[in-house]
Residue frames as qw, qx, qy, qz and C-alpha x, y, z in Angstrom:
[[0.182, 0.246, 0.901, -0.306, -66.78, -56.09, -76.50],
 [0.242, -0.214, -0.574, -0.753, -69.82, -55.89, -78.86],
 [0.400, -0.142, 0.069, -0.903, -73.03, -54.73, -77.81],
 [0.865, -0.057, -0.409, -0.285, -75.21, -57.92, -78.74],
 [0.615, -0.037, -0.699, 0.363, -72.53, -59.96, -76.03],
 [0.056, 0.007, -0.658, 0.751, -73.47, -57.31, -73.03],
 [0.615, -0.171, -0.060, -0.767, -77.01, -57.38, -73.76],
 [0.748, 0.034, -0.662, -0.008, -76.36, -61.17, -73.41],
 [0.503, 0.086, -0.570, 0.644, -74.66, -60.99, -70.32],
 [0.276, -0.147, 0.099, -0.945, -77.24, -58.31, -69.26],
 [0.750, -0.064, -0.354, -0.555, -80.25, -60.93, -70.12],
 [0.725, -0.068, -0.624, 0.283, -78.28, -63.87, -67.88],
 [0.076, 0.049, -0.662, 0.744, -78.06, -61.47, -64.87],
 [0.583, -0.127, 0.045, -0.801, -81.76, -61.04, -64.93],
 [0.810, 0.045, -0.516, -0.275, -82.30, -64.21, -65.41],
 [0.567, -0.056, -0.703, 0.426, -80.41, -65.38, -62.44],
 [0.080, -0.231, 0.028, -0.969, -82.09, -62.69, -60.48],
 [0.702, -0.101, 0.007, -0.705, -85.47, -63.69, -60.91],
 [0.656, 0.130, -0.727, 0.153, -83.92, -67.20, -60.42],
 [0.187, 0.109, -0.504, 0.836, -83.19, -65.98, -56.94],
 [0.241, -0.108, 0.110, -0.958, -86.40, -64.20, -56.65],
 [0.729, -0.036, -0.593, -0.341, -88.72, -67.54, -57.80],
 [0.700, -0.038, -0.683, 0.207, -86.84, -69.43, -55.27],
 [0.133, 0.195, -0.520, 0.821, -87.01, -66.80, -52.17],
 [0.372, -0.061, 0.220, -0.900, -90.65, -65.65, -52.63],
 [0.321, -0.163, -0.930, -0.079, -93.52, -68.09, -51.40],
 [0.527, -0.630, -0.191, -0.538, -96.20, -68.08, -48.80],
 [0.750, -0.631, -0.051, 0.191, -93.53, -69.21, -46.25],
 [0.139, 0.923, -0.352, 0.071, -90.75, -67.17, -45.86],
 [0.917, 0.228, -0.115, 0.307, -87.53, -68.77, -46.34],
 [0.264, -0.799, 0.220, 0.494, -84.00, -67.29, -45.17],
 [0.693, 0.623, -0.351, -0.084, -82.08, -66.57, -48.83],
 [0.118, 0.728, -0.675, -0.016, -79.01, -68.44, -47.07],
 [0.632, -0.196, 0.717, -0.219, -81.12, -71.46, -46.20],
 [0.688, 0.682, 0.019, -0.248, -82.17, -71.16, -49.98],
 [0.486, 0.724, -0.480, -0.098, -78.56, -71.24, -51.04],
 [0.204, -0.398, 0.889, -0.100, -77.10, -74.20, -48.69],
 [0.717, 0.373, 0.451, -0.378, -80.64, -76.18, -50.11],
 [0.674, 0.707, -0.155, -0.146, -78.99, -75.75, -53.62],
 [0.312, 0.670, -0.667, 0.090, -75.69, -76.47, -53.35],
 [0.739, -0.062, -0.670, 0.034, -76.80, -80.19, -51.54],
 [0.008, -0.126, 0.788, -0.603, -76.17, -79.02, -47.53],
 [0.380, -0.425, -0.816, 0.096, -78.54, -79.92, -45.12],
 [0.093, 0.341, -0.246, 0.903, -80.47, -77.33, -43.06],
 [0.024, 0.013, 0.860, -0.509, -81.89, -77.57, -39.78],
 [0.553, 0.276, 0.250, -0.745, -85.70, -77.15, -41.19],
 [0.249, -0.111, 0.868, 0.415, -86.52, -79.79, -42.95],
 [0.325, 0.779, 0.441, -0.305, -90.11, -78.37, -43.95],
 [0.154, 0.814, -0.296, -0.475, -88.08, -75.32, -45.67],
 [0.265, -0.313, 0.814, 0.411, -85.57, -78.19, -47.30],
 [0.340, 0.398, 0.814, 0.253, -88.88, -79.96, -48.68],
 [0.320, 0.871, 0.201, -0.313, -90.56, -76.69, -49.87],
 [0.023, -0.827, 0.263, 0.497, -87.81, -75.92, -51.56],
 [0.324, -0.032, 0.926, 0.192, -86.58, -79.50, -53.25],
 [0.279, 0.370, 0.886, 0.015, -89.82, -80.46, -53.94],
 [0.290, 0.807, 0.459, -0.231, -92.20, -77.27, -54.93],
 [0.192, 0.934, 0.010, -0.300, -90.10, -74.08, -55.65],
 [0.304, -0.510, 0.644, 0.483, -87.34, -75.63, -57.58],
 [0.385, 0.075, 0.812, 0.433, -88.95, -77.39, -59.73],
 [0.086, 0.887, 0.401, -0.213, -91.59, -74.28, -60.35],
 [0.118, 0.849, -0.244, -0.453, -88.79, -72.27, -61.50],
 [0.400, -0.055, 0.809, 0.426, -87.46, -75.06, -63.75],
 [0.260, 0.553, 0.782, 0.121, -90.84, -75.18, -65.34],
 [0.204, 0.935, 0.196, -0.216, -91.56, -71.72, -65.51],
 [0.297, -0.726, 0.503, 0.362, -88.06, -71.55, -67.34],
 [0.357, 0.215, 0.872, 0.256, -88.88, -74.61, -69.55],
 [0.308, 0.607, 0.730, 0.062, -91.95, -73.37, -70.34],
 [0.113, 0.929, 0.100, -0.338, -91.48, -69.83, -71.04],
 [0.114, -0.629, 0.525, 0.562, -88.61, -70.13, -73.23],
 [0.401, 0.152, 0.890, 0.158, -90.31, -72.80, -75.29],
 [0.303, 0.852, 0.425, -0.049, -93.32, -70.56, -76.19],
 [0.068, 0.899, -0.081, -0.425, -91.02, -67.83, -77.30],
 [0.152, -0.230, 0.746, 0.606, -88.49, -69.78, -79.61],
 [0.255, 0.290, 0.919, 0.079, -91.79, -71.37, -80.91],
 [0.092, 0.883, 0.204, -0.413, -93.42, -67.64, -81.15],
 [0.310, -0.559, 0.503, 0.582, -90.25, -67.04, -83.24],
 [0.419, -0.004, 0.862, 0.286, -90.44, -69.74, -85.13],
 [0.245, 0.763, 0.584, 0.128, -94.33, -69.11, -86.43],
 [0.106, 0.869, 0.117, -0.469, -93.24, -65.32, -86.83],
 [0.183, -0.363, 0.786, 0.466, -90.41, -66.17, -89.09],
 [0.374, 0.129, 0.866, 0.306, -92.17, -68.91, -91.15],
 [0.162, 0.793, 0.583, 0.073, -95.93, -66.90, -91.50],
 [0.344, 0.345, 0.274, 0.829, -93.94, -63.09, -91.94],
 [0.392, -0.764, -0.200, -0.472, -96.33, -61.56, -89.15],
 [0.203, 0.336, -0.535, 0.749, -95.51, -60.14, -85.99],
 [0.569, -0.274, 0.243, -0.736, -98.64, -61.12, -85.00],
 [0.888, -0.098, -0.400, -0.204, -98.51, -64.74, -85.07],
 [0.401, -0.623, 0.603, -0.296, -97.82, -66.99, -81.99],
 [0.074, -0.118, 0.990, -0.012, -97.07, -70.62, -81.10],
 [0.355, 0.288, 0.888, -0.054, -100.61, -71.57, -81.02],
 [0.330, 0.465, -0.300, -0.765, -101.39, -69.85, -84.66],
 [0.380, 0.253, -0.848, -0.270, -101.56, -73.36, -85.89],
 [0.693, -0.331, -0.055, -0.638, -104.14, -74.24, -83.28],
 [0.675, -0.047, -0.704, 0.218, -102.37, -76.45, -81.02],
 [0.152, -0.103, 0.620, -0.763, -103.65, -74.73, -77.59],
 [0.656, 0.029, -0.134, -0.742, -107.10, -75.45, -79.29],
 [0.726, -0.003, -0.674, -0.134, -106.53, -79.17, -79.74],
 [0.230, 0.143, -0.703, 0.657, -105.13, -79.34, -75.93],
 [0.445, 0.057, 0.469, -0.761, -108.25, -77.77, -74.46],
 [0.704, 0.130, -0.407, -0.568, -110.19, -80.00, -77.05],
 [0.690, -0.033, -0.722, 0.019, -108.79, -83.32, -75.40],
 [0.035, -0.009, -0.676, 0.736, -109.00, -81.93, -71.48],
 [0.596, 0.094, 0.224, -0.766, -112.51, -80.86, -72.20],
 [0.827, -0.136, -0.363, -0.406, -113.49, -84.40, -73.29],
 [0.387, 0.046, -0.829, 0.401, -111.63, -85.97, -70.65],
 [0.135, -0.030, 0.602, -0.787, -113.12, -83.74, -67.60],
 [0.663, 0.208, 0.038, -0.718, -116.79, -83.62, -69.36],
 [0.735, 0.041, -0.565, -0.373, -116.58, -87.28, -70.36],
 [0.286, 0.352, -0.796, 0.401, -115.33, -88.50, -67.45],
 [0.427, -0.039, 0.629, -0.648, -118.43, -88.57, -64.81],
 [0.783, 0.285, -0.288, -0.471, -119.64, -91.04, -67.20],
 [0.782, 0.085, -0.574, 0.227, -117.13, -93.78, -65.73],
 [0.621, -0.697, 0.215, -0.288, -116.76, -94.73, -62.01],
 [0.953, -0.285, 0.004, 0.099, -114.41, -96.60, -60.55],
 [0.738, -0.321, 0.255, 0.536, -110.56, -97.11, -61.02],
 [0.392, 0.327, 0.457, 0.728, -110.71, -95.76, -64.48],
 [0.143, 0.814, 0.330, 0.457, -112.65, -92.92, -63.57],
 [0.771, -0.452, -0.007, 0.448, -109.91, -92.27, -61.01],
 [0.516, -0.097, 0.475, 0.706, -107.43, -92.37, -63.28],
 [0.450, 0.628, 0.459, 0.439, -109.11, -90.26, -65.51],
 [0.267, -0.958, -0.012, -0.102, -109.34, -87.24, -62.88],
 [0.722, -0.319, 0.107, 0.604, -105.03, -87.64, -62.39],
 [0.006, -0.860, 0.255, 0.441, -102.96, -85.23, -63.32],
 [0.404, -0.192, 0.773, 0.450, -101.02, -87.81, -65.72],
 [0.357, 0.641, 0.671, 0.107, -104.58, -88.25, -67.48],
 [0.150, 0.957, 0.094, -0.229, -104.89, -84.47, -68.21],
 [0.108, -0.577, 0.567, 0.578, -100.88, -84.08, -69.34],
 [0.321, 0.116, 0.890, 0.303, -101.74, -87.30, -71.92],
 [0.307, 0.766, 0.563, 0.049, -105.26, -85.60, -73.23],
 [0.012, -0.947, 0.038, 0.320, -103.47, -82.61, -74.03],
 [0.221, -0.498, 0.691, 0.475, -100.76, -83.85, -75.24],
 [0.303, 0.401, 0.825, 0.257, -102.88, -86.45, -77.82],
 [0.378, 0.771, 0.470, -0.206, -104.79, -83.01, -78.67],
 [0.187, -0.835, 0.332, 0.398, -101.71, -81.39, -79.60],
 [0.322, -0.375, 0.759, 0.424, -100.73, -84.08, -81.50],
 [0.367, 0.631, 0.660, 0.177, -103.86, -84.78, -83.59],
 [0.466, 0.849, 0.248, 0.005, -103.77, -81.35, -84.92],
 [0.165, -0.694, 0.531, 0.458, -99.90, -81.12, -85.37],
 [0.464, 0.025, 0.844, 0.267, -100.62, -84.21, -87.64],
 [0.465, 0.704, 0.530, -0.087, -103.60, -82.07, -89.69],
 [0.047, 0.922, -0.086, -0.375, -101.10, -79.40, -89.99],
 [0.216, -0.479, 0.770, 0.361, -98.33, -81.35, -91.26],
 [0.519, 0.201, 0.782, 0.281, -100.47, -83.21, -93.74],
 [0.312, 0.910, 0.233, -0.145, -101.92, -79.64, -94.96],
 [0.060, 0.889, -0.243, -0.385, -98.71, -78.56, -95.18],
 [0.445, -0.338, 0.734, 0.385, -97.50, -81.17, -97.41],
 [0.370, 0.625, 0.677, 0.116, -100.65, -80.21, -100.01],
 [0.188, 0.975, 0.116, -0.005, -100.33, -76.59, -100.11],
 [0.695, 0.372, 0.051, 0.613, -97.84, -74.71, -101.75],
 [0.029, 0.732, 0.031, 0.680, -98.49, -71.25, -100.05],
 [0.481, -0.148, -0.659, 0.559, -97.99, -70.72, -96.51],
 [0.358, -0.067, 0.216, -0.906, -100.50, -68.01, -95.76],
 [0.715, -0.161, -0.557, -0.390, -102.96, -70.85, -96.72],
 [0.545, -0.263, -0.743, 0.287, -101.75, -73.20, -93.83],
 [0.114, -0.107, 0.380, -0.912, -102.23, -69.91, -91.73],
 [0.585, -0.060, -0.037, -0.808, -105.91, -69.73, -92.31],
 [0.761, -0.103, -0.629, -0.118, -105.96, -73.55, -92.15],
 [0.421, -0.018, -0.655, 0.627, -104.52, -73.52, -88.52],
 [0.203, -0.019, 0.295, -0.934, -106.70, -70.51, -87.53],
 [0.642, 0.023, -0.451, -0.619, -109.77, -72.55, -88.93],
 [0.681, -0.091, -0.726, -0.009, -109.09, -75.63, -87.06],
 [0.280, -0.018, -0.549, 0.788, -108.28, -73.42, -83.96],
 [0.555, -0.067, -0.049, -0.828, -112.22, -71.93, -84.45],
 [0.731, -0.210, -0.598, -0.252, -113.59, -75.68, -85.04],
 [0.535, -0.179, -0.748, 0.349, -111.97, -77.20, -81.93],
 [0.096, 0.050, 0.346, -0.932, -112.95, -73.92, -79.76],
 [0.612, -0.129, -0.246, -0.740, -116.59, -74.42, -81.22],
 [0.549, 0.074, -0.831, 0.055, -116.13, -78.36, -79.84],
 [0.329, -0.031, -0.665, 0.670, -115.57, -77.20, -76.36],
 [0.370, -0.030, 0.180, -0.911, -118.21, -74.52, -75.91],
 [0.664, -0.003, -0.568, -0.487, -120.61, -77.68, -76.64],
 [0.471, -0.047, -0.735, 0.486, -118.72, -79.67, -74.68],
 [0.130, 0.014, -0.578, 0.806, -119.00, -77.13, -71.98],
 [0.472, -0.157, -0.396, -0.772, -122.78, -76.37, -72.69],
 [0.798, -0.226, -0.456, -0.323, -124.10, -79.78, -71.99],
 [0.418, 0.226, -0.625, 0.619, -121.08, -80.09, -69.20],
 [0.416, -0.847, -0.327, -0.054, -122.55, -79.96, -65.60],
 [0.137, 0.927, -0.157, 0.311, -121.06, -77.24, -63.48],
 [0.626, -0.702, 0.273, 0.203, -118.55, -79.16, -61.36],
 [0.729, 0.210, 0.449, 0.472, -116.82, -80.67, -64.95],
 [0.281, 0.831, 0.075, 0.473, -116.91, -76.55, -66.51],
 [0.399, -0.884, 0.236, -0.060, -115.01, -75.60, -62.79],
 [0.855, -0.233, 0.389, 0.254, -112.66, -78.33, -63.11],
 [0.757, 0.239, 0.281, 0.539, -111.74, -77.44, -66.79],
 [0.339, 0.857, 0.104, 0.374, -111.61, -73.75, -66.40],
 [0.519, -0.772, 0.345, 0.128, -109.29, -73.94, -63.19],
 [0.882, 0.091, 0.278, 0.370, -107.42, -76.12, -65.98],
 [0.438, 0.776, 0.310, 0.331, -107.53, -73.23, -68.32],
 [0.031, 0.993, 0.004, 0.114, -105.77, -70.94, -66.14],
 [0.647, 0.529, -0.437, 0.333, -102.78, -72.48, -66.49],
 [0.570, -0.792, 0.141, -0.168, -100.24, -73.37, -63.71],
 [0.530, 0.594, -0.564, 0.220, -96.78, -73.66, -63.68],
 [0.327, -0.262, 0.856, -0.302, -96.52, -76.12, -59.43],
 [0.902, 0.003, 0.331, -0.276, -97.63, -79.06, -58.73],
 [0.876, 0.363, -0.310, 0.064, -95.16, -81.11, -61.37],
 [0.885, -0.360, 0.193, 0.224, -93.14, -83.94, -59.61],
 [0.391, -0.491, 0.673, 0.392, -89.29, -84.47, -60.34],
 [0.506, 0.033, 0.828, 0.240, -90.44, -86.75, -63.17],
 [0.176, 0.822, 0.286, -0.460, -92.46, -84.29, -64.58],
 [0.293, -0.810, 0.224, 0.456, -89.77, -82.12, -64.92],
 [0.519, -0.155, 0.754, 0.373, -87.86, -84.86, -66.63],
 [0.514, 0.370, 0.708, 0.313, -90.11, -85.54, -68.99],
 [0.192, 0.962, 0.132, -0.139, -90.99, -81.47, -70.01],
 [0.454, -0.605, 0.534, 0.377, -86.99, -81.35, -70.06],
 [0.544, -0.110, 0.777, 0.296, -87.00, -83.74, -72.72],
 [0.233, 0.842, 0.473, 0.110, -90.15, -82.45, -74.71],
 [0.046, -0.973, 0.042, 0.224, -88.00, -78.93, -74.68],
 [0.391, -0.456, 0.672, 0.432, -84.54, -80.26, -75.41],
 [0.477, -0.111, 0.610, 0.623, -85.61, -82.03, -78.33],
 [0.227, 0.815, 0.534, -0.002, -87.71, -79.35, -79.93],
 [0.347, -0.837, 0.276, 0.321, -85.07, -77.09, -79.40],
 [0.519, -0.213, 0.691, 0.456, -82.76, -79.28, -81.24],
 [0.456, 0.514, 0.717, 0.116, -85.10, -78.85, -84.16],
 [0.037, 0.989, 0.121, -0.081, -85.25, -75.22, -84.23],
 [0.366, -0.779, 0.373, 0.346, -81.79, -75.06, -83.82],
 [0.589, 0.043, 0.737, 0.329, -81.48, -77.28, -86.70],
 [0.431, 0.588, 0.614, 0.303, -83.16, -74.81, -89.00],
 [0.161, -0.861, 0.020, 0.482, -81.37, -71.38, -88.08],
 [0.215, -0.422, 0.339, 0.813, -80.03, -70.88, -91.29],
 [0.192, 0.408, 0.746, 0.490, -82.99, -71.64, -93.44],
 [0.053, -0.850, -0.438, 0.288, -85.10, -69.03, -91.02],
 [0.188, -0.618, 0.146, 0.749, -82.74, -66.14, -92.39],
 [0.110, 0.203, 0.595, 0.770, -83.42, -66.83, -95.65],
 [0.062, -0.538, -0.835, -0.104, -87.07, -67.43, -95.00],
 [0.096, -0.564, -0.201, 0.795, -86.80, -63.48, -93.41],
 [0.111, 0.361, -0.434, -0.818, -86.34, -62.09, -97.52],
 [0.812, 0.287, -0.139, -0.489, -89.54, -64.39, -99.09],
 [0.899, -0.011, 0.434, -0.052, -90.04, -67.82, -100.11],
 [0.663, 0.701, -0.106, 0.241, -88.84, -66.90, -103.77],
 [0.127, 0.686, -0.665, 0.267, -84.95, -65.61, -102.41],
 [0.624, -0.528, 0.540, -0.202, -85.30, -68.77, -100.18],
 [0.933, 0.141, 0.309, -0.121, -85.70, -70.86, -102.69],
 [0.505, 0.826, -0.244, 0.060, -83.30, -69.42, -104.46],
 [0.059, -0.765, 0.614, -0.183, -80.85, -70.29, -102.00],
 [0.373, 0.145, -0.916, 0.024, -81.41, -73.99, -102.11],
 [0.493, 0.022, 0.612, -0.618, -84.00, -74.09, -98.96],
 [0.197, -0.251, -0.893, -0.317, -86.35, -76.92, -99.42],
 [0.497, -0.275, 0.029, -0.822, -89.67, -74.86, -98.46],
 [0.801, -0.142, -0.406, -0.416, -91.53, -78.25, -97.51],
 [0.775, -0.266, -0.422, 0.388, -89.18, -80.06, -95.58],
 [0.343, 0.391, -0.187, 0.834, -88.52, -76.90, -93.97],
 [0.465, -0.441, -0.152, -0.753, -91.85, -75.73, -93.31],
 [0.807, -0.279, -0.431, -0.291, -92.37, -79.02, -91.47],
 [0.619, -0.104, -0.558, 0.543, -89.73, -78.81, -89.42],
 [0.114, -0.299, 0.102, -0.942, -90.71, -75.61, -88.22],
 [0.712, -0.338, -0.027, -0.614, -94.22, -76.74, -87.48],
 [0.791, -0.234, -0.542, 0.163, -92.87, -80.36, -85.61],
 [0.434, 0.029, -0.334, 0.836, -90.56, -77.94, -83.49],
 [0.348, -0.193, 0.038, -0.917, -93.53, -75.54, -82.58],
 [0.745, -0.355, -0.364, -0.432, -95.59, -78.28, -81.87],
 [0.734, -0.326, -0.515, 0.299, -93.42, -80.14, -79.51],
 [0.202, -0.040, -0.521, 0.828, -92.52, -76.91, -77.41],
 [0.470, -0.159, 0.167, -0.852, -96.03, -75.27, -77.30],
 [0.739, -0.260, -0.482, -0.392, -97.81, -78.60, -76.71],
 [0.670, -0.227, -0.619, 0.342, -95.74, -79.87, -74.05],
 [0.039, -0.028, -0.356, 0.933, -96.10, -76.44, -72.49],
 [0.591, -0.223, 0.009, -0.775, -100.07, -76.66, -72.54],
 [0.770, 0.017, -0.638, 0.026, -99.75, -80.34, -71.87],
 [0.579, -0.217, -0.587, 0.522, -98.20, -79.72, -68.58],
 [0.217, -0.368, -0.569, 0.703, -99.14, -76.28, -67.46],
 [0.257, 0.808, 0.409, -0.339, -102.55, -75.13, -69.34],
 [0.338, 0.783, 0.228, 0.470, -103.04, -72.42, -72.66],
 [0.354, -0.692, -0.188, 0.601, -100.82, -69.98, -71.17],
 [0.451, 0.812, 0.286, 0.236, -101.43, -66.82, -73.50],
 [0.222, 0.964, -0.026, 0.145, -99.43, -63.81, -75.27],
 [0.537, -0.660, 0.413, 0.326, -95.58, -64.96, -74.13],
 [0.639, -0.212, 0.513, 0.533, -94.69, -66.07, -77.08],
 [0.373, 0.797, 0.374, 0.292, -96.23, -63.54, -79.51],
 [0.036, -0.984, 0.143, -0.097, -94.59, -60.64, -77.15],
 [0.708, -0.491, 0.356, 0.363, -91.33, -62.25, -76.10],
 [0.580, 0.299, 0.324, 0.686, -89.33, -62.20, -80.04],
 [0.302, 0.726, 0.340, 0.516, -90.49, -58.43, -79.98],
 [0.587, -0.797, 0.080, 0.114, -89.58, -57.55, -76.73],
 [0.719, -0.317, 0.410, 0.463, -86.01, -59.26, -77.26],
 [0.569, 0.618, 0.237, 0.488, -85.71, -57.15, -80.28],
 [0.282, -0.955, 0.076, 0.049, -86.10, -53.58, -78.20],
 [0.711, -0.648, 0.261, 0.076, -83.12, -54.89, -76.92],
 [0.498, -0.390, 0.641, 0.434, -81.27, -56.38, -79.58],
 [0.557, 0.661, 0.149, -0.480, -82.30, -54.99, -82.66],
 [0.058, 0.340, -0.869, -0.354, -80.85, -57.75, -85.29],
 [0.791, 0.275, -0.106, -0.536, -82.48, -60.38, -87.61],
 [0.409, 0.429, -0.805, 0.029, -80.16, -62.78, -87.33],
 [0.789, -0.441, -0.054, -0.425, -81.43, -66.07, -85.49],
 [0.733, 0.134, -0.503, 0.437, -78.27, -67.17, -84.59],
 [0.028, -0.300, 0.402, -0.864, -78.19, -63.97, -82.10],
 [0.536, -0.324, -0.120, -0.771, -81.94, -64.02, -81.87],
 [0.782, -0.199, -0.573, -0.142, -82.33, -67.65, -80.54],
 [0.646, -0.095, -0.586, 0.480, -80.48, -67.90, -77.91],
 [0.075, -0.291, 0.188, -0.935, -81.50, -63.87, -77.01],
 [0.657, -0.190, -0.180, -0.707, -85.43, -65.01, -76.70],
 [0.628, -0.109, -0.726, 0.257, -84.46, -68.19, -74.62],
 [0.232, -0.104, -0.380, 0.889, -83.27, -65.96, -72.00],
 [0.402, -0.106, -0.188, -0.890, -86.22, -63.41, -72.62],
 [0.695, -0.433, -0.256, -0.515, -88.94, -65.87, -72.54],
 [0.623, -0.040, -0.672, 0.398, -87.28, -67.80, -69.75],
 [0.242, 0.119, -0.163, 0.949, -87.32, -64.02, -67.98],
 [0.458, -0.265, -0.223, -0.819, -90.83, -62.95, -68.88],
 [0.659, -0.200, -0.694, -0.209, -91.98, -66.27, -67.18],
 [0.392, -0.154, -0.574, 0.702, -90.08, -66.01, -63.92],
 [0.100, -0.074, -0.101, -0.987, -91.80, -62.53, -63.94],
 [0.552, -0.257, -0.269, -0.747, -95.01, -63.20, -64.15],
 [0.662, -0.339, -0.663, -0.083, -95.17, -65.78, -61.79],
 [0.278, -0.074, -0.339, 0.896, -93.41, -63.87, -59.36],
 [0.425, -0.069, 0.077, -0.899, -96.88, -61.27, -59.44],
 [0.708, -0.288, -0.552, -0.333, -98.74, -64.41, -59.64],
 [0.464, -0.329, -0.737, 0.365, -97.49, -65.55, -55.95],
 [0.410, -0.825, -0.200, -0.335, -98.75, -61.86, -54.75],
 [0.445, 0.393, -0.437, 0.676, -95.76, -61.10, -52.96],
 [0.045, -0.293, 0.262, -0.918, -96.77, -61.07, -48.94],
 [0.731, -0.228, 0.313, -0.562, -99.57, -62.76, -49.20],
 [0.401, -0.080, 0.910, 0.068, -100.71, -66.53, -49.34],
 [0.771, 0.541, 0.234, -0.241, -102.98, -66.13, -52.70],
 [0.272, -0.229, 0.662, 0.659, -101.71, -66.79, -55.67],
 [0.494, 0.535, 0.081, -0.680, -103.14, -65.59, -59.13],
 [0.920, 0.194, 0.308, 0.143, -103.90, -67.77, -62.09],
 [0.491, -0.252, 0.371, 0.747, -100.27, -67.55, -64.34],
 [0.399, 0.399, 0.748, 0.350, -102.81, -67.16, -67.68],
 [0.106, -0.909, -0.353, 0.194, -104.35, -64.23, -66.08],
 [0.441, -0.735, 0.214, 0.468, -100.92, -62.51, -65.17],
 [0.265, -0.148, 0.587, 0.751, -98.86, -62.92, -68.76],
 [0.303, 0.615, 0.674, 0.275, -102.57, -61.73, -70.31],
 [0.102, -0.954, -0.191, 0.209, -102.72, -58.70, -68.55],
 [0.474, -0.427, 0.520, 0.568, -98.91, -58.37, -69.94],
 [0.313, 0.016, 0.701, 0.641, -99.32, -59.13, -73.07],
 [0.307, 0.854, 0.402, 0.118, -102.60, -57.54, -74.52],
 [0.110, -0.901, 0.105, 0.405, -100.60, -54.01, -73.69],
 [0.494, -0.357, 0.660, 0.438, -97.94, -55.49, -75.94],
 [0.386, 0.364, 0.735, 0.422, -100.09, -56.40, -78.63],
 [0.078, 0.862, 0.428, -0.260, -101.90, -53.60, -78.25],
 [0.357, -0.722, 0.419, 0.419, -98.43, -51.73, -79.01],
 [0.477, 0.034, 0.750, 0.457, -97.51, -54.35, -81.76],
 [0.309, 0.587, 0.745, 0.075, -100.53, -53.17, -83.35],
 [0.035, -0.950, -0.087, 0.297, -100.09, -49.39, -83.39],
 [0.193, -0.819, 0.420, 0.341, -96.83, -49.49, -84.25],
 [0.849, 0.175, 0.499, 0.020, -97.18, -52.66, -87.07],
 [0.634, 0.766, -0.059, 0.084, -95.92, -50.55, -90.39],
 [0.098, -0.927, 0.362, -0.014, -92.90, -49.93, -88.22],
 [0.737, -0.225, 0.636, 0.051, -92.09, -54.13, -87.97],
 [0.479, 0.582, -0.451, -0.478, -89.85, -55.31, -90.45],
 [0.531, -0.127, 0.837, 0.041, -90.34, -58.94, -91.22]]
């Protein structure tokens, strides 16, 4: 039995673990066996507990499962393509565009009354302005990257557009009165309840087929490990590569700020974490290691977000920051030692 399969097998009992742990801990206690006849379709004689459980904390650990494993293949992905251990999913400035289209929704919004200015305050309205920022600068990236020839360039182009749209907002938020700057900075701290069944669905789908992408390009990343020049060498089409990379990084880190806020530093530490652990370059191992990982890291941090005990709960954004700076902090010390 090879090492790399019990670290596997090691990474799936956590994971079911904090599966367990997601679904136990709440501000209303829960027995774990009313938890487990709730899953497996019985009936049980609370029917409060049944709907807390259906309705909130299942589909909370979906999402925090969705969404943490998304940022970390997508972390991957941009470490792999840009050759830094310091780049993350939103290197390419697609958390920037998100907060760029929430912060004209919330701050344009008290400008319209009625139905439409309803509908603008929904929760649908906010997944759709995020998602439409996400996608206006996945489209700037993907037409830079069909002009340049160098791929540190698009870096600095992504980090550039990820300064403009951040310069947007602070305007925005300037002239913004102070219930429309509360509204978007309770956005900001990111939150992995509140999404319906349909939600779910539709993050599901946004993850599956981003996934599918990535997974589609696990043997060009290995080249892409040894330089552009040995990649090319092996036949890799750099361009139509590159782009898949960056469509597949957009659609998992947008639909993860799309649906539950800029949630920071999982997917920059998760690939380096899941190395510790499994200390291979191969992304055939790696992919499927850093699922599990960021899937892991997520569960985790929300778990300290519910404050075990009590009824607060902390923002998620907060909780994987305080995580992750130490991490980077770490990356950073130890940076000659990363071989990529």
């Amino acid at each position: 039995m090879s090492k790399s399969f019990v670290n596997h097998i090691l990474l799936f009992t956590v994971l079911f673990v904090g599966i367990v742990l997601s679904l136990s801990l709440g501000s209303v206690s829960i027995p774990f066996q009313d938890i487990l006849k709730s899953l497996a379709g019985l009936s049980i004689e609370n029917s409060t507990w049944e709907y807390i459980i259906v309705n909130y904390r299942l589909p909370k650990t979906i999402t925090a499962i969705l969404i943490g494993s998304g940022l970390a293949v997508s972390g991957l992905l941009m470490q792999t393509l840009f050759r830094n251990p310091l780049a993350g999913p939103y290197v390419l400035g697609l958390s920037s565009g998100a907060s760029l289209g929430v912060a004209f929704l919330i701050m344009g919004a008290s400008l319209l009354s009625g139905f439409l200015g309803e509908f603008l305050f929904s929760k649908w309205a906010i997944i759709l302005s995020a998602s439409s920022g996400s996608l206006l600068v996945m489209l700037a990236v993907l037409s830079t990257a069909q002009r340049v020839k160098d791929t540190m360039t698009l870096l600095i182009i992504g980090l550039m557009v990820a300064s403009l749209t951040s310069a947007i907002v602070s305007v925005l938020a300037y002239f913004s009165s102070s219930d429309d700057l509360q509204l978007y900075i309770f956005w900001s701290f990111g939150s992995l309840g509140n999404l319906s069944w349909q939600e779910v669905g539709i993050l599901s789908l946004c993850w599956f087929i981003g996934l599918s992408f990535a997974v589609f390009c696990l043997k060009n990343l290995n080249a892409l490990l040894l330089g552009e020049n040995y990649a090319r060498s092996m036949g890799v089409q750099l361009k139509r590569n590159r782009i898949l990379i960056i469509i597949s990084t957009s659609i998992l880190a947008g639909s993860a700020t799309a649906f539950a806020g800029p949630i920071a530093f999982v997917g920059l530490a998760v690939p380096h974490l899941v190395r510790q652990l499994i200390p291979t370059n191969d992304h055939r191992v790696l992919l499927p290691s850093i699922i599990l990982g960021g899937a892991i890291l997520m569960l985790l941090c929300d778990i300290i977000a519910q404050l075990p005990g009590t009824e607060s709960t902390l923002p998620i954004n907060a909780v994987t920051s305080i995580f992750g700076a130490p991490v980077v902090i770490w990356l950073l010390l130890r940076k000659r030692k990363l071989n990529f």
